[in-house]
MIMARSE-587202 format. One record per residue: residue number from 0; x, y, z of N, C-alpha, C, O in turn; residue in one letter. Coordinates in steps of 0.001 Angstrom, whole numbers, plus 500000, padded with zeros to 6 digits. Example, Ala and Ser with C-alpha at 12.3 -4.5 7.8 and 13.67 -1.06 7.14 Angstrom:
guvex/n.xx/n.yy/n.zz/ca.xx/ca.yy/ca.zz/c.xx/c.yy/c.zz/o.xx/o.yy/o.zz/vovo
0/513190/494310/507800/512300/495500/507800/513200/496700/507800/514236/496681/508465/a $
1/512850/497750/507080/513670/498940/507140/512900/500030/507870/513409/501138/508039/s $
# end
This chain:
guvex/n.xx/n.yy/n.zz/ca.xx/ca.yy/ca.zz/c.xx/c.yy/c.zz/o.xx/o.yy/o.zz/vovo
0/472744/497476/508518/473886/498378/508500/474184/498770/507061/474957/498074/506403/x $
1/473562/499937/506497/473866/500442/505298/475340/501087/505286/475969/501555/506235/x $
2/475667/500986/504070/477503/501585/503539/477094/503045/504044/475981/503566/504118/x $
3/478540/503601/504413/478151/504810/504218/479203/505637/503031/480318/505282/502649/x $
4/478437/506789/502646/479733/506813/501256/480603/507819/502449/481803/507733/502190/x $
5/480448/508390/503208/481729/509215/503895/482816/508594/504031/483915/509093/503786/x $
6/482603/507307/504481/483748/506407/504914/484191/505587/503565/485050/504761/503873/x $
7/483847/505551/502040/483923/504549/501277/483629/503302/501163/484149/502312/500647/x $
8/482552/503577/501835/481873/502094/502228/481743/501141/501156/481111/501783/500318/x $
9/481991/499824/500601/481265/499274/499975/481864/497656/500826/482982/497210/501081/x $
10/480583/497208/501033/480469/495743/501866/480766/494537/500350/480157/494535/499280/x $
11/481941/493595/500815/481742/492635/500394/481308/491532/500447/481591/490911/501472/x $
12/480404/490782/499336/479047/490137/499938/479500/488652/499354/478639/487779/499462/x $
13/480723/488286/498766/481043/487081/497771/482067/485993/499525/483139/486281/500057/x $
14/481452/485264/499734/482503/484577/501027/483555/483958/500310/484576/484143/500973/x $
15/483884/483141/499006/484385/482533/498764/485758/483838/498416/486843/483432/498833/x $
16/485818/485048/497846/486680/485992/497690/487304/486795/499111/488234/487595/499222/x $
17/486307/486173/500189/486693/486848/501243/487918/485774/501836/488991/486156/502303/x $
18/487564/484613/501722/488440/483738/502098/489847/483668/501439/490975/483352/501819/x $
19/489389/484022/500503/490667/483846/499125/491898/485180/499568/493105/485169/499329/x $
20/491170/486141/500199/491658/487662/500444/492535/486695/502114/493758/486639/502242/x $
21/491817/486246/502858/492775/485832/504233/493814/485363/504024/494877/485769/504494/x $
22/493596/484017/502955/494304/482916/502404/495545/483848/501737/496599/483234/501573/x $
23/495531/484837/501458/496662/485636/500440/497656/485939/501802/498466/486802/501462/x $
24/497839/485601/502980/498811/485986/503833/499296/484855/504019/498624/483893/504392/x $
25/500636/484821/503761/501633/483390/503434/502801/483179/504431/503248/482054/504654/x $
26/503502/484821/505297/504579/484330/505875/504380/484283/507197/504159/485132/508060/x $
27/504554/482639/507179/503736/482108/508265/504552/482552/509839/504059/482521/510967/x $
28/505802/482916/509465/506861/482998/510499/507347/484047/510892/508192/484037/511787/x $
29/506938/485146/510331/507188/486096/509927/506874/487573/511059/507445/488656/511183/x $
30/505694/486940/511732/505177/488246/512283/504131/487305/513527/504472/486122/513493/x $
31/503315/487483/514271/502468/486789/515104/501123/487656/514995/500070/487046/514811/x $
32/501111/489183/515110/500368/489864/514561/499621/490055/513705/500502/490186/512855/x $
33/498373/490247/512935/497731/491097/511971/496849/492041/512131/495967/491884/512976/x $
34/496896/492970/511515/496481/494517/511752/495190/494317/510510/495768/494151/509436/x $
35/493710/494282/510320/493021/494510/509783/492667/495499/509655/492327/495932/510756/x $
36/492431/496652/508405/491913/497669/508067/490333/497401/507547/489946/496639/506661/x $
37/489737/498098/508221/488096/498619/507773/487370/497296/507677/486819/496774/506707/x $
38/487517/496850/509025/486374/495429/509003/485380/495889/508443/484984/495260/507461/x $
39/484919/496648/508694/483173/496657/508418/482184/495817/509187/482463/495688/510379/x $
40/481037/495188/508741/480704/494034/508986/481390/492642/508967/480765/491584/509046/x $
41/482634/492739/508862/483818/491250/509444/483537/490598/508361/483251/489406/508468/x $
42/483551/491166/507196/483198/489861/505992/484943/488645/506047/485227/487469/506276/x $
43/485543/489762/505719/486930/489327/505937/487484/489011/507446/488602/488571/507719/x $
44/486780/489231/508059/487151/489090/509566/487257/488102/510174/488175/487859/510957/x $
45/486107/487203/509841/485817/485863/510078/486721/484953/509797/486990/484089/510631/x $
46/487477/485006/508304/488144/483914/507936/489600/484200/508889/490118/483225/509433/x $
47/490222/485589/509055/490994/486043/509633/491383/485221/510852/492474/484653/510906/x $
48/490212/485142/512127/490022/484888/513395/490300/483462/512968/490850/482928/513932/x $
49/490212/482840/512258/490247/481158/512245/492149/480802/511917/492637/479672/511950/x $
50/492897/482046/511633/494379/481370/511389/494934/481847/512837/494377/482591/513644/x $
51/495998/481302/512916/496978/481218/513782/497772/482151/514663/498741/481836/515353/x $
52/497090/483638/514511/497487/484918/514602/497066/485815/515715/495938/485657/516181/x $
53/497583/486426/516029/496515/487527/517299/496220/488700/515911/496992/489293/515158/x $
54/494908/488670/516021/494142/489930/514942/493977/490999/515912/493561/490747/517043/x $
55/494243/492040/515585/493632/493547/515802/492888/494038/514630/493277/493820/513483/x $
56/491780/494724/514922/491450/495559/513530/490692/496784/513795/489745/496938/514566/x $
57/491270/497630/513025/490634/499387/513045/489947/499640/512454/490059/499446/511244/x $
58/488848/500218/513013/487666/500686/512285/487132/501905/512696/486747/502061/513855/x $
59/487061/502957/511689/486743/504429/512004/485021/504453/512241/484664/504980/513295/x $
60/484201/504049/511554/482769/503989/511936/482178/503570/512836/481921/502375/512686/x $
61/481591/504261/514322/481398/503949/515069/480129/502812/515377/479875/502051/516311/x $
62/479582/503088/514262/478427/501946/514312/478865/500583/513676/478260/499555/513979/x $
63/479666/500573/513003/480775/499238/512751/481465/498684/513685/481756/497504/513488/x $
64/481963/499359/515035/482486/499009/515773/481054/498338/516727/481062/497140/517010/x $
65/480336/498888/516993/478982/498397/517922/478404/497042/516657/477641/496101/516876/x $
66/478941/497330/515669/478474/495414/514963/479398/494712/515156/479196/493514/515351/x $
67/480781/495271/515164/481804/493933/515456/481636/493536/516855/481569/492353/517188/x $
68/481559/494613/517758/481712/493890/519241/480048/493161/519251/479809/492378/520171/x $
69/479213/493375/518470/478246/492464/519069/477866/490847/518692/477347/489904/519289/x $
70/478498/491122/517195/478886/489775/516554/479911/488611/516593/479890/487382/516533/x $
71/480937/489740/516738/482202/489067/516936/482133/489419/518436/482505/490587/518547/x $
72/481827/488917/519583/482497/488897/520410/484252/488455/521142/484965/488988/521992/x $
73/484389/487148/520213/485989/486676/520281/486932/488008/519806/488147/487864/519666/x $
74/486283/489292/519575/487364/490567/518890/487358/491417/520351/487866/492537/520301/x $
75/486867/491006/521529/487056/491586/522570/488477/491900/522711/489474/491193/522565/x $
76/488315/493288/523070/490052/493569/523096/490384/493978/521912/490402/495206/521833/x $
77/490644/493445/520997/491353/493584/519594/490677/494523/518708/491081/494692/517557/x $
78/489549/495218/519237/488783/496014/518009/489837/497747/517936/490279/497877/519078/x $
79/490174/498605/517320/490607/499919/517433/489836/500559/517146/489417/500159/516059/x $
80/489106/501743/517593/488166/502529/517341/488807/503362/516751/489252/504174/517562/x $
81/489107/503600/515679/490142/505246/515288/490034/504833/513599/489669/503804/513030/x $
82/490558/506220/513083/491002/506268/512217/492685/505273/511994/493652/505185/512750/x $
83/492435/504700/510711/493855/504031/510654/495274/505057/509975/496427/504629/509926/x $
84/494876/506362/509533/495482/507279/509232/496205/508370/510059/497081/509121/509630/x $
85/495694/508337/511324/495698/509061/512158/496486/508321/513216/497162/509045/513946/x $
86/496548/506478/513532/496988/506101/514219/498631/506046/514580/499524/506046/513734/x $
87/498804/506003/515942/500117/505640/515958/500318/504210/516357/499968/503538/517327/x $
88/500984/503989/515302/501247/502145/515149/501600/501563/516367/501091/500588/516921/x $
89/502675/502383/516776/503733/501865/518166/503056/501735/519243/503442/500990/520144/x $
90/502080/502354/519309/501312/502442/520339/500665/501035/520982/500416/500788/522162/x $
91/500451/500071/519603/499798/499025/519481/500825/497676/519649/500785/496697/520393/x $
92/501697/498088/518659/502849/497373/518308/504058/496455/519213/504323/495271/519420/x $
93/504739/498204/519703/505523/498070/520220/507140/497597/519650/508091/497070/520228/x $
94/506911/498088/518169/508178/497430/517616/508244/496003/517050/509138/495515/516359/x $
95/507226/495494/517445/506864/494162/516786/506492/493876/515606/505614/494694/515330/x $
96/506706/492957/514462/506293/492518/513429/504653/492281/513084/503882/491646/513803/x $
97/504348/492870/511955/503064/492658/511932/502633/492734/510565/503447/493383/509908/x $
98/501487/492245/509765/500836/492414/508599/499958/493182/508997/499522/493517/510099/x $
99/499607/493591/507223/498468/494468/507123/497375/493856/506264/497649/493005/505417/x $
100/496257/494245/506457/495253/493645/505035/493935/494241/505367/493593/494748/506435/x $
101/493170/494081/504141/492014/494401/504166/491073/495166/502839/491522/496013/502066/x $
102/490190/494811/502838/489511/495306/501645/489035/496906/501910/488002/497340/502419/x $
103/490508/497777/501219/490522/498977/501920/489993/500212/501326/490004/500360/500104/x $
104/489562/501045/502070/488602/502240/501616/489368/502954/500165/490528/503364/500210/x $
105/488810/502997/499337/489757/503534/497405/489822/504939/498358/490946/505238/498760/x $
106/489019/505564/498634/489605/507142/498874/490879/507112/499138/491669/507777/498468/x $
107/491450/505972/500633/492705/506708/500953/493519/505415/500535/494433/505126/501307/x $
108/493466/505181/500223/494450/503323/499921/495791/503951/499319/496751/503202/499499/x $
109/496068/505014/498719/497302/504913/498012/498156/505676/499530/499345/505483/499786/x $
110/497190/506556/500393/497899/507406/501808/498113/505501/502340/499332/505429/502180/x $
111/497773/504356/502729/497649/503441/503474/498990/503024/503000/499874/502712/503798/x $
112/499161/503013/501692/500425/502101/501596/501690/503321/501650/502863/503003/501456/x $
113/501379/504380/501866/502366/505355/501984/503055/505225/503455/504235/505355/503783/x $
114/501775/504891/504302/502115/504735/505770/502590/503765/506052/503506/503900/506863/x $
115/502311/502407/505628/503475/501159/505728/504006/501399/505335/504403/500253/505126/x $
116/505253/502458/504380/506350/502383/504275/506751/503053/505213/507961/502952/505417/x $
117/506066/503861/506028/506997/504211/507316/506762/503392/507957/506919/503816/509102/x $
118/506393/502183/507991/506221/501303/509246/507157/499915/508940/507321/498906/509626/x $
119/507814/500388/507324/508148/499155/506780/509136/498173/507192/509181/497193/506448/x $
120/510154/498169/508438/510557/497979/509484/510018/496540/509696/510467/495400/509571/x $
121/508676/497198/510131/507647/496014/511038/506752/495468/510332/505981/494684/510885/x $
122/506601/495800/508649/505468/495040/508012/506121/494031/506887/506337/494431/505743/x $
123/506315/493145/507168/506921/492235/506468/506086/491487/504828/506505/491068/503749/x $
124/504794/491654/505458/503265/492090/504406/502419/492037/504482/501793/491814/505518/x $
125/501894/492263/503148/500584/493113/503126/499815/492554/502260/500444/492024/501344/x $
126/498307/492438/502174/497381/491470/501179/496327/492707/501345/496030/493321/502369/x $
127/495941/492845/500242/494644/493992/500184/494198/494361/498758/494681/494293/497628/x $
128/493012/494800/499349/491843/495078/497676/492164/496447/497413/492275/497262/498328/x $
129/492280/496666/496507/492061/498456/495875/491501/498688/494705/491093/497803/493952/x $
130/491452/499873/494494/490725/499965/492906/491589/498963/492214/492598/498432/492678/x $
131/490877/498718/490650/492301/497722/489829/492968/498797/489320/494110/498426/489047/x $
132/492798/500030/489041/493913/500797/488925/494584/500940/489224/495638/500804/488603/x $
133/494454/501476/490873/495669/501487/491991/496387/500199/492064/497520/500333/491602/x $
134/496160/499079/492449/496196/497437/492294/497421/497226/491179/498565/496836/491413/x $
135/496863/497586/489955/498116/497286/488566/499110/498631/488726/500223/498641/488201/x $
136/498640/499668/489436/500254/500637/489325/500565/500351/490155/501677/500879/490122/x $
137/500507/499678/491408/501231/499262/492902/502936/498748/492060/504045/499258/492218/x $
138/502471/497452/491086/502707/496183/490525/503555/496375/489294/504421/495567/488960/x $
139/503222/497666/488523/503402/497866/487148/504976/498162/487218/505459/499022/487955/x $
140/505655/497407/486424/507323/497488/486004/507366/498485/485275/506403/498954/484669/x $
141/508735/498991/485268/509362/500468/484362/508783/500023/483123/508666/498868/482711/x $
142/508356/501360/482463/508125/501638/480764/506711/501425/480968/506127/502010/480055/x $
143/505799/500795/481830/504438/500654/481584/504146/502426/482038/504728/503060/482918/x $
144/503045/502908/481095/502214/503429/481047/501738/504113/482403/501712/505344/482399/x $
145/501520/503727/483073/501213/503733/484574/501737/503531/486015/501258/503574/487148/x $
146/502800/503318/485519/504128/503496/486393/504633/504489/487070/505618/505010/486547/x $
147/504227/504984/488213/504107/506064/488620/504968/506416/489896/506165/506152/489785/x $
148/504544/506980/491117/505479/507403/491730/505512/506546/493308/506395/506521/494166/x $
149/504007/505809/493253/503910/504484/494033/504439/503493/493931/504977/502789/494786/x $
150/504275/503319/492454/505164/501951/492316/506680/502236/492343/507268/501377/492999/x $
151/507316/502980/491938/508563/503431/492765/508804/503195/494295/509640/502330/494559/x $
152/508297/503730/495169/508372/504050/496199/508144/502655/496784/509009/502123/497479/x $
153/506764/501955/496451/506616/500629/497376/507641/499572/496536/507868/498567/497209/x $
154/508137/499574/495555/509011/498146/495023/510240/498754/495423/511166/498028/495061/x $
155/510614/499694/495968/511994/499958/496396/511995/498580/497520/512509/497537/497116/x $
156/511521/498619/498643/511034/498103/499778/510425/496401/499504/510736/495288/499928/x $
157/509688/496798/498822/508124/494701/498413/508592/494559/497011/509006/495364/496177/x $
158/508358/493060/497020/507764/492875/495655/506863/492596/496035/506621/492242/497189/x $
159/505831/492730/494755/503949/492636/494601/503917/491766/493947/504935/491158/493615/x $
160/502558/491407/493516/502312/490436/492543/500515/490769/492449/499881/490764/493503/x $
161/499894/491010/491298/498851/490720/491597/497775/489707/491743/497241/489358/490690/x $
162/497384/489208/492765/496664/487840/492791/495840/487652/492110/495734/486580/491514/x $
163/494658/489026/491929/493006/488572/491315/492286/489869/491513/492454/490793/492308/x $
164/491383/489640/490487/490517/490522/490228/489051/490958/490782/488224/490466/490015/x $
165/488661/491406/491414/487068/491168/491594/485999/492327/490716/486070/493492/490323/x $
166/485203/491425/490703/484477/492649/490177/483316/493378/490517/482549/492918/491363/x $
167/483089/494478/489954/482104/495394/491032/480684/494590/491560/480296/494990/492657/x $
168/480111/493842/491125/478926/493121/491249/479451/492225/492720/478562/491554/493243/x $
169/480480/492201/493215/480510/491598/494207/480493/492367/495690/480930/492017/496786/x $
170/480004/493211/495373/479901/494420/496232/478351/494478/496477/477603/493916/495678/x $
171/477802/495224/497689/477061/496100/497967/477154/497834/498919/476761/498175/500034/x $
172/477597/498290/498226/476512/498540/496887/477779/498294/496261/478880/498203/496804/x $
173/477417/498178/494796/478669/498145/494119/479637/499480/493938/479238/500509/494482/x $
174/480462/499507/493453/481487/500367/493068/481428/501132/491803/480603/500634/491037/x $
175/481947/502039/491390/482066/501979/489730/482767/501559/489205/482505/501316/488027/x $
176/483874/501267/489649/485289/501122/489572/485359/499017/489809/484653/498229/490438/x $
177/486092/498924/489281/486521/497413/489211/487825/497406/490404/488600/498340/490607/x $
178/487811/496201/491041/488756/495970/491842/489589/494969/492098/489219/493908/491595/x $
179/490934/494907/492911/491754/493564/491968/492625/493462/494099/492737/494368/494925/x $
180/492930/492311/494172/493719/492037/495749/495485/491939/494804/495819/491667/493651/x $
181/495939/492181/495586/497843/492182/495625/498185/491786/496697/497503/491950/497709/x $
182/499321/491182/496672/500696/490950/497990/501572/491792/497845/501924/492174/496729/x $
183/502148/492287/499101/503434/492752/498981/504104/491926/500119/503581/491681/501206/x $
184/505161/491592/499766/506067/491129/500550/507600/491699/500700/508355/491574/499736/x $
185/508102/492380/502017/509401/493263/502157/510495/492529/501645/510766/491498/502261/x $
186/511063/492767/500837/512398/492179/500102/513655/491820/500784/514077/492841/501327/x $
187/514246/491065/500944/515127/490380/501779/516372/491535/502248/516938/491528/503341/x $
188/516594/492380/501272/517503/493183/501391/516992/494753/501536/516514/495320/500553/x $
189/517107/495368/502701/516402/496931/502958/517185/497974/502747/516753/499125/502802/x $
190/518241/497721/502520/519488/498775/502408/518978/499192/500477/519126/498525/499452/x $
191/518368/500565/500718/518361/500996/499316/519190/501293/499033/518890/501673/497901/x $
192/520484/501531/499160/521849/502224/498703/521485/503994/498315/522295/504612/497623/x $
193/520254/504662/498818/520570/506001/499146/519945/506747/500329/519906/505968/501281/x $
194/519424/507983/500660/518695/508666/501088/517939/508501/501062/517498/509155/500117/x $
195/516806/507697/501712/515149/507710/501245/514822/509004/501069/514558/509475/499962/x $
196/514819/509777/502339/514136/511276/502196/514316/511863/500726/513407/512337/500045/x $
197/515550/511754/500389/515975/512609/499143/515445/511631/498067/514874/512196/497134/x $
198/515518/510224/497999/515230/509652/496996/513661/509668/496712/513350/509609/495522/x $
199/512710/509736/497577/511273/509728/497582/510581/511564/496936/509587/512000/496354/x $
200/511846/512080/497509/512036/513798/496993/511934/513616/495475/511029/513943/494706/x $
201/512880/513125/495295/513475/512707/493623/512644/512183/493064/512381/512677/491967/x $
202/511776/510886/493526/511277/510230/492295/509420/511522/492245/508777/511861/491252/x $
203/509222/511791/493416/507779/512617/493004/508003/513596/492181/507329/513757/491163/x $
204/509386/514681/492676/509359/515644/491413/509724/514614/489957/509966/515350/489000/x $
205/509785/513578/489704/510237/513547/488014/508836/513499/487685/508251/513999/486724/x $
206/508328/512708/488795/506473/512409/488165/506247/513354/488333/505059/513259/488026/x $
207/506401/514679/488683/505556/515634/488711/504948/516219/487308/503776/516549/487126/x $
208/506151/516275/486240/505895/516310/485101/506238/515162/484383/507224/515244/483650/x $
209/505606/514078/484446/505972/513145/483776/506424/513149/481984/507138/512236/481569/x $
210/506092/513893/481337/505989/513892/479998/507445/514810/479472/507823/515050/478326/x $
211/508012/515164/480700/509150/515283/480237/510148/515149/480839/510013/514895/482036/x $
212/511582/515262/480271/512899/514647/480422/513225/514814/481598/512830/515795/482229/x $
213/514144/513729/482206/514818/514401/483373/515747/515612/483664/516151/516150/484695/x $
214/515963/515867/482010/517379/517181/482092/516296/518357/482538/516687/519072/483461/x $
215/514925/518658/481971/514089/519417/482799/513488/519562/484399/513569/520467/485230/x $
216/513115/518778/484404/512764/518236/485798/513758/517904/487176/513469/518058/488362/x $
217/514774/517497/486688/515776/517503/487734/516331/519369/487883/516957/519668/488900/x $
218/516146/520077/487205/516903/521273/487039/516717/521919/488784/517641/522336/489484/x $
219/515371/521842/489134/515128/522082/490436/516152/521674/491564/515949/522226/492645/x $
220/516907/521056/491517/517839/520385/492467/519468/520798/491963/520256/521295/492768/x $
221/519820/520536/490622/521134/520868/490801/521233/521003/488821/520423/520299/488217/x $
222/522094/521785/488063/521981/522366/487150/523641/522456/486215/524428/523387/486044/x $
223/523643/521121/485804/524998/521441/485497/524992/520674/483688/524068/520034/483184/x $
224/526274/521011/483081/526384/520642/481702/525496/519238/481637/524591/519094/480815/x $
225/525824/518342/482491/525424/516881/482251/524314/516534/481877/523923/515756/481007/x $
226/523532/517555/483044/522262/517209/482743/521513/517283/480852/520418/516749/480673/x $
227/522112/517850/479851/521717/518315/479331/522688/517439/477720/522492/517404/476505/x $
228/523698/516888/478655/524766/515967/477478/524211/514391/477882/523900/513579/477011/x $
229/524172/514232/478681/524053/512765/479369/523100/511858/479036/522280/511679/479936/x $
230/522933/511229/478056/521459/510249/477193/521121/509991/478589/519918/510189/478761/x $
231/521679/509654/479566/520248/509401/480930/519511/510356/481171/518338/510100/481442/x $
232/519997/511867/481147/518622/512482/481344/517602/512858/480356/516549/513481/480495/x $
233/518197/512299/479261/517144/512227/478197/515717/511405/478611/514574/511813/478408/x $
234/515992/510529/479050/514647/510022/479586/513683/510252/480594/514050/510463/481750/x $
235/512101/510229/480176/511412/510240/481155/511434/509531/482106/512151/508537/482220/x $
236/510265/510151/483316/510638/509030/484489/510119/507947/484567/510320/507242/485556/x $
237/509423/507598/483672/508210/505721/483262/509650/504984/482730/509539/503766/482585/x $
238/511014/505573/482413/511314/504547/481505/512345/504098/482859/512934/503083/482488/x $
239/512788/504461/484282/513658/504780/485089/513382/503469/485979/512172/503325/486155/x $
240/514075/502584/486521/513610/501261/487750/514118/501812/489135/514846/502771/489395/x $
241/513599/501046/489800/513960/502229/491325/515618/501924/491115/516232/502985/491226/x $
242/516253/501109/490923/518054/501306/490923/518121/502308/490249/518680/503119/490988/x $
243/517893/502829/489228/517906/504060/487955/517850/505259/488847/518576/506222/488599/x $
244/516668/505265/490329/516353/506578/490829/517230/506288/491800/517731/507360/492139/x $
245/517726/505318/492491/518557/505307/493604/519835/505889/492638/520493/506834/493073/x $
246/520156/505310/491345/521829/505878/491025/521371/507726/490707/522374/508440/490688/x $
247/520348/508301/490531/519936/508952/490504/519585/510561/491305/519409/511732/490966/x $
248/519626/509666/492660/519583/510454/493533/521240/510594/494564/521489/511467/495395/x $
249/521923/509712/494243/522786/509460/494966/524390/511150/493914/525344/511890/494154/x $
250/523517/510708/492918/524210/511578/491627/523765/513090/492092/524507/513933/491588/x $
251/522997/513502/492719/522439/514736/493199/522669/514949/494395/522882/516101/494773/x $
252/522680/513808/495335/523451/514443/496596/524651/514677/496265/525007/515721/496811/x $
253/525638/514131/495505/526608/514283/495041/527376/515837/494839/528436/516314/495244/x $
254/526057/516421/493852/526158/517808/493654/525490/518648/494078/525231/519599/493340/x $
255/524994/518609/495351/524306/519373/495996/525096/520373/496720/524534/521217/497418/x $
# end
């Protein structure tokens, strides 16, 4: 079963990192469920089936699915033939608690964690590989460099942490790109104190132009002396913590 690059294939071939990737799901009480993304050949699959959990896992490649059901037979039932982008969760779910994980395709990984936040309700967390780029901006605190409009959006909701690094040689085929696993875990308290819709509005346009001020960038929404007296909108949006965009946005519905 060769990778295929349509799907972002790259097989991980290291067992001891595959185990280490299961082992990264901690709340034991939390959910009964886990939702695996892009078994592949079940590298990660295996260690999965051995904890305490009912596993499901989605896999868009149809010839991946004809290796899991022939290998894994114990995934009878539990395999999803679909795209995981395309799916409707509830369908599966039912409103129930569930994790996510998996050593997930770099094309769409930053759309994957976009979609657990609409699911964020029911995902209490999440353990998964991504580029180490994506990986350290999931993670990255205000003023870093790379602090962008993800890490906004998912630390409103998780804290992360990054566990570990892997590197491309542990792949077949390898990658170009270096790759690193994270946790997220949903934060005890869900009440952001604004509008998501408007606040998720808010924080993409500041990144839109990152390199400059908010008295520019906010102008799109509402246009008054302040913006332009107020040392807060002097700052870009790397230097802003999601409370900064929640008091932020709450300041614009205000004057809307």
């Amino acid at each position: 079963m060769k990778a295929k690059k349509s799907y972002g294939q790259h097989f991980l071939v290291n067992e001891l990192i595959a185990e280490s990737i299961a082992n990264g799901l901690q709340l034991k009480d939390a959910y009964k469920k886990v939702l695996e993304i892009g078994p592949g050949r079940g590298m990660l699959t295996k260690y999965l089936l051995k904890k305490d959990t009912e596993l499901l896992v989605v896999e868009a490649d149809r010839d991946m699915v004809f290796y899991l059901q022939k290998y894994y037979p114990q995934l009878k039932g539990q395999i999803i033939a679909a795209d995981f982008m395309k799916l409707q969760l509830d369908d599966f779910f039912k409103g129930e608690s569930f994790a996510l994980i998996g050593n997930y395709p770099y094309n769409i990984s930053s759309q994957i964690l976009f979609k657990m936040l609409d699911y964020k309700e029911q995902i209490p967390e999440m353990v998964g590989m991504f580029q180490k780029e994506v990986a350290e901006r999931v993670v990255a605190p205000p003023g870093n460099k790379i602090y962008g409009v993800v890490s906004v959006l998912v630390q409103a909701y998780y804290d992360g942490e990054l566990l570990f690094g892997v590197d491309r040689e542990e792949f077949n085929p390898p990658p170009k790109v270096q790759s690193a696993v994270i946790r997220l875990v949903r934060k005890a308290n869900q009440d952001l104190g604004c509008e998501y819709r408007l606040f998720r509005t808010v924080v993409k346009q500041a990144f839109s132009q990152r390199r400059k001020m908010l008295r520019n960038t906010m102008k799109q929404f509402v246009s008054t002396p302040e913006l332009q007296e107020d040392p807060f909108f002097q700052q870009r949006p790397e230097k802003l913590s999601v409370e900064d965009f929640v008091y932020l946005t709450n300041w614009i519905k205000e004057r809307k």
